[in-house]
N, CA, C and O of each residue as an XYZ file, in Angstrom:
260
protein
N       0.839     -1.180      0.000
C       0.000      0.000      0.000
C       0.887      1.248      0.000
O       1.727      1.427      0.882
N       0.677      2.146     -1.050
C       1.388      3.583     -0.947
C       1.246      4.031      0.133
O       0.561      3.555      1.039
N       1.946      5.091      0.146
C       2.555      6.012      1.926
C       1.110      6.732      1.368
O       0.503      6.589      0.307
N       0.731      7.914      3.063
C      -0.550      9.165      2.536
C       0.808      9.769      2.483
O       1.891      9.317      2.855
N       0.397     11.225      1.771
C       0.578     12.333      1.713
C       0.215     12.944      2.461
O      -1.011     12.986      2.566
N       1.152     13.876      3.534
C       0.068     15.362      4.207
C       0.103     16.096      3.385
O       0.810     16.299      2.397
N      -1.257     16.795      4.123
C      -1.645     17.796      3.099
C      -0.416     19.264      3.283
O      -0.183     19.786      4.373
N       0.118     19.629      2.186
C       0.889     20.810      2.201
C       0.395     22.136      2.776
O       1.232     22.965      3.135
N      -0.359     22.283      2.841
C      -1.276     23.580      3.365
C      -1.172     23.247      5.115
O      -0.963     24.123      5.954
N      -1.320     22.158      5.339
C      -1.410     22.090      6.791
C      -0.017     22.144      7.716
O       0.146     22.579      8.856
N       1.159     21.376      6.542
C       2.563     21.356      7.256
C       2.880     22.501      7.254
O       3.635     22.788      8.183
N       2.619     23.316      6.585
C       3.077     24.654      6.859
C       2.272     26.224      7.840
O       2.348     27.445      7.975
N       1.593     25.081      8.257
C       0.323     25.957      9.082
C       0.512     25.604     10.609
O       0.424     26.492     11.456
N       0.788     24.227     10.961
C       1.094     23.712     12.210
C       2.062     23.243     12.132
O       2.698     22.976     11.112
N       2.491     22.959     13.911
C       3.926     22.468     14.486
C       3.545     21.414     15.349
O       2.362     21.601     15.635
N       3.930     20.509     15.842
C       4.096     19.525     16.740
C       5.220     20.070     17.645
O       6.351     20.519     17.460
N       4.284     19.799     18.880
C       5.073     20.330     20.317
C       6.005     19.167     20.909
O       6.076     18.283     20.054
N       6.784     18.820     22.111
C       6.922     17.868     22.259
C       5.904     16.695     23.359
O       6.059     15.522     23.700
N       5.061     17.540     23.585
C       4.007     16.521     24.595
C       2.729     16.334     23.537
O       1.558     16.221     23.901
N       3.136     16.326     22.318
C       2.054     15.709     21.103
C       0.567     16.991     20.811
O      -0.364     16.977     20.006
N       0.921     17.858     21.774
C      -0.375     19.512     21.175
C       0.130     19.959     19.695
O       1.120     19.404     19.220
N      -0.436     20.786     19.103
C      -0.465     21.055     17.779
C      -0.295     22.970     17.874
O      -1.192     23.793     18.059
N       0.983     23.166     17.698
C       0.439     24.559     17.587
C       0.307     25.597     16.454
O       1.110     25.540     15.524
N      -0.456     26.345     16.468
C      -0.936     27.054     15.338
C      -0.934     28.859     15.146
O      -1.711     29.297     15.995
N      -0.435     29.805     14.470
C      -0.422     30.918     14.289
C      -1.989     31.364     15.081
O      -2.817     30.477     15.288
N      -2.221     32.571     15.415
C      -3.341     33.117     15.846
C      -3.475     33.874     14.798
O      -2.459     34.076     14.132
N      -4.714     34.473     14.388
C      -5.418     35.194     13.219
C      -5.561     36.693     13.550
O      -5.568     37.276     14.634
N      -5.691     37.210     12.079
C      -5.595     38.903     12.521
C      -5.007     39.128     12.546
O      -5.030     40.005     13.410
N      -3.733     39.022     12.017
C      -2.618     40.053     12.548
C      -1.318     39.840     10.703
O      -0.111     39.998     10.520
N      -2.724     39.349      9.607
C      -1.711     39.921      8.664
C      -1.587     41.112      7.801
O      -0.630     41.572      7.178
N      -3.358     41.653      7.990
C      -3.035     43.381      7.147
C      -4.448     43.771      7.785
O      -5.166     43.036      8.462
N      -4.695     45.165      7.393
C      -4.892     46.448      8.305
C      -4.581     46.251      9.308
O      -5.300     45.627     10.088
N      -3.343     46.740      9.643
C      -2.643     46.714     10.975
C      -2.853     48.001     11.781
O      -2.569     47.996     12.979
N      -3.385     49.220     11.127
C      -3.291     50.581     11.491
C      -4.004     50.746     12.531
O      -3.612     51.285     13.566
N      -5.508     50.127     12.257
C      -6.620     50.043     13.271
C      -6.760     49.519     14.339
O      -7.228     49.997     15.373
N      -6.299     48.357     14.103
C      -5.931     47.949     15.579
C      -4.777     48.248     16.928
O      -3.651     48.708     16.741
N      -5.130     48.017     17.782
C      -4.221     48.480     19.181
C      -2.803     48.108     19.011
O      -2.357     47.379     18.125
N      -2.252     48.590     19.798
C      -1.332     48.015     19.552
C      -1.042     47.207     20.951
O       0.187     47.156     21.009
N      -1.460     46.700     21.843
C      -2.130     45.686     22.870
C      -2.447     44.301     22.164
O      -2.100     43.128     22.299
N      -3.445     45.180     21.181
C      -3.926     43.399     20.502
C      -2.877     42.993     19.525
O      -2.557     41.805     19.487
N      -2.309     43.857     18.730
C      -0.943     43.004     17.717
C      -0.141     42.420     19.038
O      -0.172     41.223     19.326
N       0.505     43.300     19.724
C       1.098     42.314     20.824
C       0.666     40.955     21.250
O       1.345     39.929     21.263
N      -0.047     41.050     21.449
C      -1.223     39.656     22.111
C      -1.381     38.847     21.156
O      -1.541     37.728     21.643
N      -1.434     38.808     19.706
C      -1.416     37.861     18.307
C      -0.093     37.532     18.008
O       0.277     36.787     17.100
N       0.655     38.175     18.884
C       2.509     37.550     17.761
C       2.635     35.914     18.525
O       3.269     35.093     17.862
N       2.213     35.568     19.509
C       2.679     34.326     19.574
C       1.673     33.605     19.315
O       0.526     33.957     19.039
N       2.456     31.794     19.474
C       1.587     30.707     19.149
C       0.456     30.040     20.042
O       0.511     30.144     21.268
N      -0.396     29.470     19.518
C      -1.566     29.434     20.325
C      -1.705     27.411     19.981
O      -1.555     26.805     18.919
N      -1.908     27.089     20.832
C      -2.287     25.387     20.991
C      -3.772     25.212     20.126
O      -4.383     26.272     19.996
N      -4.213     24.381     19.713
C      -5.153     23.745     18.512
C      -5.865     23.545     20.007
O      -5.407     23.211     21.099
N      -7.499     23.986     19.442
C      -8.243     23.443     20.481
C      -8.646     21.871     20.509
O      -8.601     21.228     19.460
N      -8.980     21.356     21.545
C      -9.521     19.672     21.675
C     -10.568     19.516     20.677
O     -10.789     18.319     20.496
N     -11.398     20.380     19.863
C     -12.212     20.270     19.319
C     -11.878     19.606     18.090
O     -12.302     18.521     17.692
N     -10.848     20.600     17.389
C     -10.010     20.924     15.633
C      -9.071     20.267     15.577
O      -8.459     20.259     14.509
N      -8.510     19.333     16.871
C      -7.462     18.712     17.070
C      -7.436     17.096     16.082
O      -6.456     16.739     15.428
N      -8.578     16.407     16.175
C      -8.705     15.379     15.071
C      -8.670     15.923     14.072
O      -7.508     15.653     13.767
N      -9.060     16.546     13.222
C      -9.093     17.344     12.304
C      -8.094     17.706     12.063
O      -8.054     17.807     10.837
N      -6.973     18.056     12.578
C      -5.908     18.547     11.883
C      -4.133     17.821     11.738
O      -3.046     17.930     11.170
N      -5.162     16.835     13.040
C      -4.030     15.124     12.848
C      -4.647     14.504     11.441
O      -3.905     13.936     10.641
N      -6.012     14.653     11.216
C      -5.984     13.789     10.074
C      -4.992     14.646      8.710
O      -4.300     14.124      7.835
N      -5.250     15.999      8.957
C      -4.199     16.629      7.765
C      -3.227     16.716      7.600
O      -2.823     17.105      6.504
N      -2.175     16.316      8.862
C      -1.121     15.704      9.005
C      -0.684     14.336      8.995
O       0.452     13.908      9.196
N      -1.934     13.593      8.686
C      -1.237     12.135      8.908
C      -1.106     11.908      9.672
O      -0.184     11.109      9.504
N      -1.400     11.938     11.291
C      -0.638     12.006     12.336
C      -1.535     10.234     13.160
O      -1.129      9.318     13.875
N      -2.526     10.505     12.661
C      -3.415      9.134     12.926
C      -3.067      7.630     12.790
O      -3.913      6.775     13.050
């Protein structure tokens, strides 16, 4: 049986932590930057953990299953 493929869109969207969480960029923070605070760009530059919900979901787009 052939290998899967992950999907390319997803390897480059998430990371694998080392206790197996998924982490993922937070949203908002790639243009009109003017309007917003500058509190909330602060608060979007780091990474944010995949919720328990989106978490199957995004092992299956990794293959990770």
């Amino acid at each position: 049986m052939p290998k899967q493929k992950t999907i390319s869109g997803a390897k480059k969207r998430f990371k694998l932590t080392s206790s197996g969480k998924i982490k993922r960029k937070k949203a908002f923070k790639n243009h009109i930057l003017t309007k917003k605070e500058t509190k909330q760009k602060r608060n979007l530059r780091y990474m944010s953990v995949v919720s328990k919900a989106d978490e199957t979901n995004v092992k299956n787009l990794l293959k990770l299953n």
